[in-house]
TORMAR-85841 format. One record per residue (C-alpha): x, y, z; residue number from 1. Coordinates in Angstrom, 1 decimal. Example, Ala and Ser with C-alpha at 12.3 -4.5 7.8 and 13.67 -1.06 7.14 Angstrom:
# TORMAR-85841
[rec [12.3,-4.5,7.8],1]
[rec [13.7,-1.1,7.1],2]
//
This chain:
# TORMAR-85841
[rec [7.0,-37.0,19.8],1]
[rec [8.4,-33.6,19.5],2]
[rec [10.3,-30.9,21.6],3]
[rec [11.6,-27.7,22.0],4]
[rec [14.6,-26.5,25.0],5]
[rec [13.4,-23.1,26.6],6]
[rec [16.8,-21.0,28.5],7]
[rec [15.2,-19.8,31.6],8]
[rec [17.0,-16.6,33.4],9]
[rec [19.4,-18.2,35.0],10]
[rec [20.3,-20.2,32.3],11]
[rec [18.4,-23.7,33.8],12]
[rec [16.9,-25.2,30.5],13]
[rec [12.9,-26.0,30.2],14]
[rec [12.1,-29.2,28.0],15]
[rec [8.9,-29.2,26.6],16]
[rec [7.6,-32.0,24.5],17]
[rec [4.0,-32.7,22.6],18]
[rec [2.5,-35.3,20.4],19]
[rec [0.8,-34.5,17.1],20]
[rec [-1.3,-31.1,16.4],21]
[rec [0.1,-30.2,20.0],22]
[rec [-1.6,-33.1,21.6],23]
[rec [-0.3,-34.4,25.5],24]
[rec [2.5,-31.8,26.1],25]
[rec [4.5,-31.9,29.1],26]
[rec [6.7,-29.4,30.7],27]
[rec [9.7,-31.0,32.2],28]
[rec [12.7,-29.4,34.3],29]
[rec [15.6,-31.3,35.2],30]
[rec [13.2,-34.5,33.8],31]
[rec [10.6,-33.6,36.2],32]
[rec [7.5,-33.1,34.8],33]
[rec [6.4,-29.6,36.1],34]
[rec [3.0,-29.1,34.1],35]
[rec [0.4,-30.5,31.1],36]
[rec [-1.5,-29.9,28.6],37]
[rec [-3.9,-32.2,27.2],38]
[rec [-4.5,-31.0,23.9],39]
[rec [-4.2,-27.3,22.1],40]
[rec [-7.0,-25.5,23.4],41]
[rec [-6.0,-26.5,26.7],42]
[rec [-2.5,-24.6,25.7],43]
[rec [-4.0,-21.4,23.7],44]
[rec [-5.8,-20.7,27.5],45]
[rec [-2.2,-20.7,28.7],46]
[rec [-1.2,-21.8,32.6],47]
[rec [1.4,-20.4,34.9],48]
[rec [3.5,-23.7,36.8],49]
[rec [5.7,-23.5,39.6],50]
[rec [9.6,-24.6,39.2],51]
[rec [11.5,-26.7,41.6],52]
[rec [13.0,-23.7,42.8],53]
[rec [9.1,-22.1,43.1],54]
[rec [9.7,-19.5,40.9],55]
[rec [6.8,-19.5,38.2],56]
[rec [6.9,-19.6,34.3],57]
[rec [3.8,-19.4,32.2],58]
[rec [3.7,-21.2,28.7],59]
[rec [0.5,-20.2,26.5],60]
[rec [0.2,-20.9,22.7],61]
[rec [-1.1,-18.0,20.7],62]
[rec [-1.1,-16.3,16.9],63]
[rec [2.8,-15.8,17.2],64]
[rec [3.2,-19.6,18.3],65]
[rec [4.6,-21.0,21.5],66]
[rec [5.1,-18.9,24.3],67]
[rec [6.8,-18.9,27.7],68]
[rec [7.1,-16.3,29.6],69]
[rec [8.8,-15.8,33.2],70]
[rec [9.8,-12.4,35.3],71]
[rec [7.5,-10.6,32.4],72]
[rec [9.9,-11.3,29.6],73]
[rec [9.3,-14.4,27.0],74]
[rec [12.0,-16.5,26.8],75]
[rec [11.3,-18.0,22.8],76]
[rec [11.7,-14.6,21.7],77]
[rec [13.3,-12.3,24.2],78]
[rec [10.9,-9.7,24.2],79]
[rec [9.2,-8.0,27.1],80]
[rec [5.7,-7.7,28.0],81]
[rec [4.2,-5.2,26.9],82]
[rec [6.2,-5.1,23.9],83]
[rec [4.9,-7.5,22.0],84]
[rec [1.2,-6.6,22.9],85]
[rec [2.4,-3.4,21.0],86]
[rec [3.4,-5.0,17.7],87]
[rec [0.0,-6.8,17.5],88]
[rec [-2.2,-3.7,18.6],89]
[rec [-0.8,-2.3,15.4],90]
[rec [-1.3,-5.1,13.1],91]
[rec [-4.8,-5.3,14.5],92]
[rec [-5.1,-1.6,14.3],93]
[rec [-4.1,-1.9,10.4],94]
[rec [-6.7,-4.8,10.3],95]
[rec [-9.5,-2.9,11.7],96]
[rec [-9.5,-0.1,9.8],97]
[rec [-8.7,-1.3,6.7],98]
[rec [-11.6,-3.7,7.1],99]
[rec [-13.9,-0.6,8.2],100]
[rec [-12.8,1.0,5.1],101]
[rec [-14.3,-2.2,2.6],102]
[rec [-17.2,-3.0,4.9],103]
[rec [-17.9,0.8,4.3],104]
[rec [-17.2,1.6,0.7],105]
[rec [-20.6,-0.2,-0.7],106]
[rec [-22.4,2.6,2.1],107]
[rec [-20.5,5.3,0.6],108]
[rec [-21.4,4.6,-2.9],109]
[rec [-25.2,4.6,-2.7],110]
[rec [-25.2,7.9,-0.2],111]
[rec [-22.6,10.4,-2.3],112]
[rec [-23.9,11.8,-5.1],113]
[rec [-23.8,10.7,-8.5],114]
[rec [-21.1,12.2,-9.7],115]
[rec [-18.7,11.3,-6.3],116]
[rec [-20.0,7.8,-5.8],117]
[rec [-17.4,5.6,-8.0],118]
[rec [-14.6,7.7,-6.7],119]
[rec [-15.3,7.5,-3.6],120]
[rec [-16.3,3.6,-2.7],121]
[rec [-13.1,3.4,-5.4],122]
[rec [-10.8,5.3,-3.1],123]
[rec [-12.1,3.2,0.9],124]
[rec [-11.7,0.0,-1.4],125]
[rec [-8.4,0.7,-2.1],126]
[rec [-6.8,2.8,0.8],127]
[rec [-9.1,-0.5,3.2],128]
[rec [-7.3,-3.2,0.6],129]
[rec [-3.8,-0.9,1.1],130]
[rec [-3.8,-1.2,5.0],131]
[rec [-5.0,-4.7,5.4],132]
[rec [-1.8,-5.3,3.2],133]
[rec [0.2,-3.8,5.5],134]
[rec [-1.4,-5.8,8.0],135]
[rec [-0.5,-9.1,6.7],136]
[rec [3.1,-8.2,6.0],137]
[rec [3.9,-6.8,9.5],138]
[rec [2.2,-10.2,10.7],139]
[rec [3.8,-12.5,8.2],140]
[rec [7.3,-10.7,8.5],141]
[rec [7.7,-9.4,11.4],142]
[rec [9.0,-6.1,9.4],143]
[rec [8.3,-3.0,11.4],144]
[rec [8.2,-1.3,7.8],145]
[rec [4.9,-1.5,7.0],146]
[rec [3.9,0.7,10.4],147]
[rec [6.1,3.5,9.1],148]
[rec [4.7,2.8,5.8],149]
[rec [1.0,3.1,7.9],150]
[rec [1.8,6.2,9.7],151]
[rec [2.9,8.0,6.0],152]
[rec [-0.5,6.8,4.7],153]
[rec [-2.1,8.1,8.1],154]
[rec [-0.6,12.1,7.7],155]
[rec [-1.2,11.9,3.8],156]
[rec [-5.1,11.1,4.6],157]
[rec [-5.1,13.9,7.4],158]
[rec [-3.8,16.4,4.8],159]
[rec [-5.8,15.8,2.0],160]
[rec [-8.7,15.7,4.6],161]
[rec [-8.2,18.9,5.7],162]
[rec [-7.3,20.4,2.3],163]
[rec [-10.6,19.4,1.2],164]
[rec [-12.1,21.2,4.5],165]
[rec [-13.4,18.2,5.5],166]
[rec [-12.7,16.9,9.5],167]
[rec [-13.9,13.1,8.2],168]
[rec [-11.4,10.7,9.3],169]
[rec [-9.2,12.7,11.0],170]
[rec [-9.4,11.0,14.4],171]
[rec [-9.4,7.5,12.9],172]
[rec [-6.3,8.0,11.4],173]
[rec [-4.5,9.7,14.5],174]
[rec [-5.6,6.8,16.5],175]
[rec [-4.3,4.2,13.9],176]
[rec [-1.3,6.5,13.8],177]
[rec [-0.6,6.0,17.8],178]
[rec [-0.9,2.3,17.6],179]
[rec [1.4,2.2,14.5],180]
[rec [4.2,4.4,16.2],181]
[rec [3.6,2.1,19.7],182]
[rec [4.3,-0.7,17.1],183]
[rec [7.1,0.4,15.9],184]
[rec [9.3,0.7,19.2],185]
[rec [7.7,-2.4,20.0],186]
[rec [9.4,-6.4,19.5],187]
[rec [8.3,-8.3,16.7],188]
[rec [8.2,-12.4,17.6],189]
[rec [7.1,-13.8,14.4],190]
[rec [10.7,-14.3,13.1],191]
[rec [12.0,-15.4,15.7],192]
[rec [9.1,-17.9,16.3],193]
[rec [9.0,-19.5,12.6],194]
[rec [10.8,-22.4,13.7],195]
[rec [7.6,-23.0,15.8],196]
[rec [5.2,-22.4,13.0],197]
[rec [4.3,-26.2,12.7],198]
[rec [3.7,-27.6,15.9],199]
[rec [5.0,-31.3,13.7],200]
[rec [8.5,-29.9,13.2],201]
[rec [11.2,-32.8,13.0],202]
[rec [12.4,-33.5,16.6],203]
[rec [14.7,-30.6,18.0],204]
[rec [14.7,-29.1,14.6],205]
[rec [15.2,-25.7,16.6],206]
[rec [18.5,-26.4,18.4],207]
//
């Protein structure tokens, strides 16, 4: 059996134990068993349960690891809501187009000319394989570098774009540039959450 101690917001503590690959978790308060889960798909769908007190805390498993979140703040990491949705909009963001960019070179190479084709697939393949870097760093790390790193690559892109007198891309980039800013005034959980990252840790390895 395993288990991790939650603070609540009035400084109450929230016991929540689980067996193996996050199998027959209970939430307990004061020993009382408050909530279930049977097994982890049950817990990445997330349920709200109602203290002694009837105030209401929600605990939900996701890509960032256990979750519980009461008054719209999450008490593992002490961010907001909101906040964190902001952080992963901009790794996703970073995902997305970067993705685009690879799924798209191979297109690119046998409509440009002769001439353009290598350096063109050549240049999506690396600027895609450059941002889903970034990606996987800012999800990794929870380092808010790579967005400002992101948003650099972004107004580069825009002005060689429009030195070349070319509007391609333009609004792609000022989209991903949006989320990347959102992301980074946003909180990052992933370090604060690595104590999580196996659901098997040794018993109150956390405390």
């Amino acid at each position: 059996m395993y288990q991790k101690t939650v603070t609540l917001d009035n400084s109450d503590l929230l016991l929540i134990e689980w067996g193996e690959n996050l199998s027959n978790m209970t939430v307990k308060k004061d020993g009382e068993v408050i909530g279930t889960f049977n097994n982890k798909d049950e817990l990445k769908q997330g349920r709200s349960f109602s203290l002694p007190d009837r105030r209401q805390v929600t605990v939900v498993y996701t890509e960032y690891g256990l979750e519980v979140w009461q008054n719209g703040k999450e008490l593992v990491s002490g961010a907001k809501s909101g906040y964190v949705d902001g952080f992963a909009s901009a790794v996703k963001g970073l995902n997305w187009v970067g993705g685009a960019q690879l799924v798209f070179a191979p297109i690119l190479f046998f409509i440009s000319s002769e001439e353009l084709r290598w350096a063109n697939a050549i240049g999506l393949v690396v600027a895609g394989g450059i941002l889903l870097g970034l990606g996987y760093w800012a999800k990794q790390t929870g380092n808010k570098m790579p967005f400002w790193i992101g948003i650099g690559f972004c107004v580069l892109n825009i002005l060689i774009t429009i030195a070349s007198g070319s509007a391609s891309g333009i609004i792609i980039s000022a989209i991903l540039m949006y989320y990347l800013y959102r992301g980074t005034k946003s909180d990052a959980p992933e370090p604060l959450r690595k104590q999580f990252s196996d659901p098997n840790a040794p018993l109150d390895s956390d405390l």
